[in-house]
C-alpha positions as CSV (number, residue, x, y, z in Angstrom):
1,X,20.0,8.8,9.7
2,X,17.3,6.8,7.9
3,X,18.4,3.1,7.7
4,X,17.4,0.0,6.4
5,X,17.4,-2.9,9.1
6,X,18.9,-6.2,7.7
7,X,18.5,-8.5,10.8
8,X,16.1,-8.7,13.6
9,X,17.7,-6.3,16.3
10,X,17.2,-4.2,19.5
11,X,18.5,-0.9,19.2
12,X,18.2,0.7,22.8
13,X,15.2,3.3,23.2
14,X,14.1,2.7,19.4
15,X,13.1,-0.9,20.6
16,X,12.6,-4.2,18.5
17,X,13.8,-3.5,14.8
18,X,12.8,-6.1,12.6
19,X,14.3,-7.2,9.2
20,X,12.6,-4.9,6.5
21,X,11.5,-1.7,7.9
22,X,13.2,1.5,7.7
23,X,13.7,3.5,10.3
24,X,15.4,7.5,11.4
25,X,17.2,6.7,14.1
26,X,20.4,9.0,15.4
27,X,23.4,8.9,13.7
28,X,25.6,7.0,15.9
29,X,22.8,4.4,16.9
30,X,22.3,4.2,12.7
31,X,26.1,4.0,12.3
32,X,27.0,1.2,15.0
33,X,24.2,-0.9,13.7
34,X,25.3,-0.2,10.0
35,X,28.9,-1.4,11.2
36,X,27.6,-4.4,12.8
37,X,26.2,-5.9,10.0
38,X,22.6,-5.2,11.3
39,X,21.5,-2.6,8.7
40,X,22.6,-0.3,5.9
41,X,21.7,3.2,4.5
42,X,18.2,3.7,3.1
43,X,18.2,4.7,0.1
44,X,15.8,7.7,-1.2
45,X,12.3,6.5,-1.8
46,X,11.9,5.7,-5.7
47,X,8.8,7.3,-6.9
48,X,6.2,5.2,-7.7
49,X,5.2,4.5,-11.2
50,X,1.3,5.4,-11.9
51,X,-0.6,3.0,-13.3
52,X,-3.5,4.0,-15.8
53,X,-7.1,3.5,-14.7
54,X,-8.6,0.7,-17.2
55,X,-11.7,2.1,-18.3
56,X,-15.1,1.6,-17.2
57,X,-16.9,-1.4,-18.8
58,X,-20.1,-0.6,-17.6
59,X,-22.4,2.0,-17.1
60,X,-25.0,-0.2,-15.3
61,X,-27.4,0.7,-18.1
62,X,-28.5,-1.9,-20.5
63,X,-29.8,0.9,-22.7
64,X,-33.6,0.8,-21.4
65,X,-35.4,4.1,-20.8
66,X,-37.6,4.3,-18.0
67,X,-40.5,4.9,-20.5
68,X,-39.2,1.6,-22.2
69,X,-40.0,-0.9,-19.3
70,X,-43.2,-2.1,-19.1
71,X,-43.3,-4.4,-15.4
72,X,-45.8,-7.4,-14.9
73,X,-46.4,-8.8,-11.7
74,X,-48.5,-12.2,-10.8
75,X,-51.8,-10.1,-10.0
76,X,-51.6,-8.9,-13.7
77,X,-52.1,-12.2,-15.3
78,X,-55.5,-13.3,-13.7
């Protein structure tokens, strides 16, 4: 049974449970530790919402050609 721990706990050979996770243990392990206050049932996993991709503001051009650039370095200006 898939439950949601409540309180830190130790549940036997499933170990240190800590408040948050979720975690399939057997049924009466799950049940005791639902009845002692420790954790309740999981519910099913909501499916997660898609976001949409935000659209590219760049194409790392700045609308040069190659043909366009024309390069000077230091040993050009003597």
């Amino acid at each position: 049974m898939k439950i949601k721990i409540l309180h830190k706990c130790f549940a036997g050979t499933g170990g240190n449970l800590m408040a948050g996770e979720e975690h399939d243990l057997p049924d009466r392990t799950a049940q005791k530790l639902i009845g002692r206050g420790y954790a309740e049932a999981a519910s099913a996993p909501k499916p997660k919402a898609t976001k949409p991709k935000a659209p590219k503001k760049t194409t790392r051009s700045v609308g040069l050609k190659k043909d366009d650039v024309e390069l000077t370095t230091p040993e050009d200006d003597s």
